[in-house]
C-alpha positions as CSV (number, residue, x, y, z in Angstrom):
1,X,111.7,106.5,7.7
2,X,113.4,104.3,10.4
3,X,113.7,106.1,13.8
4,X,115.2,105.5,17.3
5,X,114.2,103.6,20.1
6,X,113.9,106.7,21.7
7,X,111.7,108.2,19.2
8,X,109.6,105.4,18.9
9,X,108.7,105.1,22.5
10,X,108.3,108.8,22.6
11,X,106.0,108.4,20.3
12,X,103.9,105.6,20.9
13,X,103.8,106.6,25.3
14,X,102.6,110.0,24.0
15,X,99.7,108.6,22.0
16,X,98.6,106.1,25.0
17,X,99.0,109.8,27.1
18,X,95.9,111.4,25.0
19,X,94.0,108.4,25.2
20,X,94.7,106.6,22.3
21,X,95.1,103.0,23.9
22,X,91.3,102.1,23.8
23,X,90.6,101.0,20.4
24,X,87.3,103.0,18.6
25,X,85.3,100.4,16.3
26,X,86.3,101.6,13.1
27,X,89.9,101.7,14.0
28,X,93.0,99.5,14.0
29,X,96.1,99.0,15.5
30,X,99.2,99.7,12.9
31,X,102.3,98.3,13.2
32,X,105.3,98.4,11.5
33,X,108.6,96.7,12.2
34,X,111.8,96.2,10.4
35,X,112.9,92.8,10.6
36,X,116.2,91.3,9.1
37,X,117.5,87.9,9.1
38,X,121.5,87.3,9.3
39,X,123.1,88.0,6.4
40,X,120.3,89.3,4.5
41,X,118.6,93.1,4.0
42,X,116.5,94.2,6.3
43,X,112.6,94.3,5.4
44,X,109.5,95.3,6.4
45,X,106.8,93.1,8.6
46,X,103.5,95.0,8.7
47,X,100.7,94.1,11.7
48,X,97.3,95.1,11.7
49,X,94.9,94.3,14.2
50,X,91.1,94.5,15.6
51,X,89.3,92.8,18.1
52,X,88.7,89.8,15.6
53,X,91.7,89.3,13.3
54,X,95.4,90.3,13.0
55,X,96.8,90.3,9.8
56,X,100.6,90.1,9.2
57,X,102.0,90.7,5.7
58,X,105.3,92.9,3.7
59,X,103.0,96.2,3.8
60,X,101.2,95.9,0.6
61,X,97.4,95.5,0.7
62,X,97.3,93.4,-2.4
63,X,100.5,90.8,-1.7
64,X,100.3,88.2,0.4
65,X,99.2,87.9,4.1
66,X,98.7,85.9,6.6
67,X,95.7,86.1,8.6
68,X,94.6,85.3,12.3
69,X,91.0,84.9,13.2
70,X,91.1,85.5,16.8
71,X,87.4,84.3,17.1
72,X,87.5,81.7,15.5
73,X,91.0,80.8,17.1
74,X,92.3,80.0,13.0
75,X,95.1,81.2,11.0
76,X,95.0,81.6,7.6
77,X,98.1,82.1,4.5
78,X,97.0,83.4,1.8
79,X,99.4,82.7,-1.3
80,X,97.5,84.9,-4.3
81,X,99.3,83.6,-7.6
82,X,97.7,79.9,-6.5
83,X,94.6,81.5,-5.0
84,X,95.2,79.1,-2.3
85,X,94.7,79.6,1.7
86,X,96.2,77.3,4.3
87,X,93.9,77.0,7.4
88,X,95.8,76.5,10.5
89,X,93.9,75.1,13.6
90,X,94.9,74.6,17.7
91,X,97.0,71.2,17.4
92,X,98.2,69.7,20.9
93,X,101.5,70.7,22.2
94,X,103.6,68.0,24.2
95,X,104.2,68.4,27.6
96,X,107.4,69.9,28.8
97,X,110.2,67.5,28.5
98,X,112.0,66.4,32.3
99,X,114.2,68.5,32.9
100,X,113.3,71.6,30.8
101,X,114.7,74.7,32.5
102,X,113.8,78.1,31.0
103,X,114.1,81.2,32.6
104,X,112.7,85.0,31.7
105,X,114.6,88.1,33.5
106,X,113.7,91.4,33.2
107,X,115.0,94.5,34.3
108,X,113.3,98.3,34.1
109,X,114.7,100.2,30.5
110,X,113.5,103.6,29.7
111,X,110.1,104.7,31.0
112,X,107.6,102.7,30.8
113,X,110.0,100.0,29.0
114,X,111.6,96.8,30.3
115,X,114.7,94.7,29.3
116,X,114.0,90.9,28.6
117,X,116.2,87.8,28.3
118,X,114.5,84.6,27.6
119,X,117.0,81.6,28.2
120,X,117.1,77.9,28.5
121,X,119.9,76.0,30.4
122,X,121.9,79.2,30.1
123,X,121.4,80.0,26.4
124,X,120.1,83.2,25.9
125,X,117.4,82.4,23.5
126,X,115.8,85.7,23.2
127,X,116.4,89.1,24.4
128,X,114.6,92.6,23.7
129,X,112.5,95.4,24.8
130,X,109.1,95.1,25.5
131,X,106.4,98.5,26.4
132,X,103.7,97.2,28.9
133,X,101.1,100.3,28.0
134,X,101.8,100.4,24.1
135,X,99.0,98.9,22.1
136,X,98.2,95.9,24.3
137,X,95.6,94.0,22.4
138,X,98.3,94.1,19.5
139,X,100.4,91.8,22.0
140,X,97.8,89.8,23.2
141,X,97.0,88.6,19.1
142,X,100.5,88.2,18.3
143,X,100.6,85.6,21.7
144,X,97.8,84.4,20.1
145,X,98.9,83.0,17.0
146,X,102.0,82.0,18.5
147,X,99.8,79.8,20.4
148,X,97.3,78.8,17.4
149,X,101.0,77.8,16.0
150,X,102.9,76.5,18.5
151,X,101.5,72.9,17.8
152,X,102.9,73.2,13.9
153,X,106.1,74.5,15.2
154,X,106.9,71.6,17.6
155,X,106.5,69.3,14.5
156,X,108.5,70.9,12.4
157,X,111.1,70.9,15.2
158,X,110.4,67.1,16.1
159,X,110.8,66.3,12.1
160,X,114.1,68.7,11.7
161,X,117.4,66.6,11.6
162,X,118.7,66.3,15.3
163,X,121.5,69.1,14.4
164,X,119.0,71.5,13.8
165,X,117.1,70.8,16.9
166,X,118.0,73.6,19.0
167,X,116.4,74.0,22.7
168,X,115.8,77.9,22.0
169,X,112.7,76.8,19.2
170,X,111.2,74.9,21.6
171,X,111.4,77.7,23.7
172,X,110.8,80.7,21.5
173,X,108.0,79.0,19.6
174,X,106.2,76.3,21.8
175,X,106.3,75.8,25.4
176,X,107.4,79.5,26.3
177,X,106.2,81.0,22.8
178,X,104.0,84.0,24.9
179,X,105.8,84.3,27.6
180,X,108.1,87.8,26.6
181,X,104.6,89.4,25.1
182,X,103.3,89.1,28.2
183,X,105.3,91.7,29.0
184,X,103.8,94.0,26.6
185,X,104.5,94.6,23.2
186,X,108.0,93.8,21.5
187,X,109.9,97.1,20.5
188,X,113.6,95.3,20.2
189,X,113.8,91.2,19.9
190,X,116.8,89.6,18.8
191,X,117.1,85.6,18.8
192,X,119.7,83.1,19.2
193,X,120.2,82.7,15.4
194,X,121.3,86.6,15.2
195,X,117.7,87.8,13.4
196,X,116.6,90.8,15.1
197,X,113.0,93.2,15.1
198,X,112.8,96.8,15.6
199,X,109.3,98.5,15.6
200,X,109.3,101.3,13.4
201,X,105.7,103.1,14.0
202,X,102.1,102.3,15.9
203,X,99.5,103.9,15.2
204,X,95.8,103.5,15.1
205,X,94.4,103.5,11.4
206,X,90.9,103.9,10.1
207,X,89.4,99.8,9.6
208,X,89.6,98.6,6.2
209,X,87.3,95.6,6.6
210,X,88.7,94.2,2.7
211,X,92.3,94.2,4.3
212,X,91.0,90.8,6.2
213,X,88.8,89.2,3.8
214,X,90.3,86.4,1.9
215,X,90.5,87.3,-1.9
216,X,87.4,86.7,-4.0
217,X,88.0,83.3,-5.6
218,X,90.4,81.9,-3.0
219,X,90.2,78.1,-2.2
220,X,90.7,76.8,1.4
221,X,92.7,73.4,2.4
222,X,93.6,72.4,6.1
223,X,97.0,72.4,7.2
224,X,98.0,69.2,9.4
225,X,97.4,70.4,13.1
């Protein structure tokens, strides 16, 4: 069941309060957001994470998943009806382009919370919540693989017809792709394109090692980095 901002941060300060931010070994972090794109139904984006993978998938253990190996500094799809996974590896981002002016404000929300606003040249490119003490190593992975990606995502962007090159990519997923997790870990984001985020539980879980495995029979190609 969805609940309210309130509620949620309720929640998740009380848990840090009993001591619940430092991670036992056969635990791991839970999260579950609602994310929705515009114009479409909302769905769920599950996010589990230790102190060697994350794994992001729809909250089914047996669907697909895409998985982060924050050792090994790889990420990993795995598509099951081809038994196929697509390694990702650290490519090399380009250096900031003259002229590139992005900004981050933030201002105090409810306790413990703070307001963002990421922009470029005035564009607001993405704005939210973010909770410094909630489940910090959970925001530390998910700047991870937005770094582990960023090199894919500036292709993508540099091979995109020009009118769907927009500044706020660059920003969101490249050259300022960790900058709002820095502030802790995202309870409201919305981006420029209207697609919004709204965590709906954390929690700490008991480790299911098979959860970031790679299914038996599973064959491995390399993505271009």
């Amino acid at each position: 069941m969805k609940t309210g901002l309130a509620g949620v941060l309720q929640g998740t300060l009380c848990l840090f309060a009993v001591g619940m931010g430092a991670a036992q070994a056969a635990d791991m972090i839970a999260l579950r957001y609602v994310d929705q794109d515009p114009g479409d139904p909302p769905y769920l984006t599950r996010i589990l994470v230790t102190p060697d993978f994350m794994r992001m998938d729809g909250g089914e253990d047996d669907g697909d998943f895409f998985l982060l190996d924050r050792r090994k500094r790889q990420g990993i799809n795995v598509t099951r009806a081809n038994k196929l996974a697509l390694v990702f590896t650290p490519g090399v981002v380009p250096p900031k382009r003259a002229g590139w002016n992005a900004r981050l404000d933030t201002q105090p929300a409810a306790r413990g919370t703070r307001r963002f606003s990421l922009t470029v040249n005035g564009v607001a490119c993405s704005t939210g919540i973010a909770a410094q003490a909630a489940a910090p190593d959970a925001a530390r992975a998910m700047a991870e693989m937005k770094t582990l990606l960023a090199a894919m995502q500036y292709r993508v962007w540099s091979d995109s017809p020009r009118e769907l090159q927009h500044d706020c990519d660059l920003a969101n997923q490249v050259w300022e792709s960790g900058s709002t997790l820095e502030l802790g870990l995202p309870l409201e984001e919305r981006d420029f394109t209207g697609r919004t985020r709204k965590l709906e539980s954390e929690s700490k879980q008991p480790l299911q090692p098979e959860l970031f495995r790679l299914p038996e029979g599973t064959a491995s190609i390399n993505a271009p980095s």
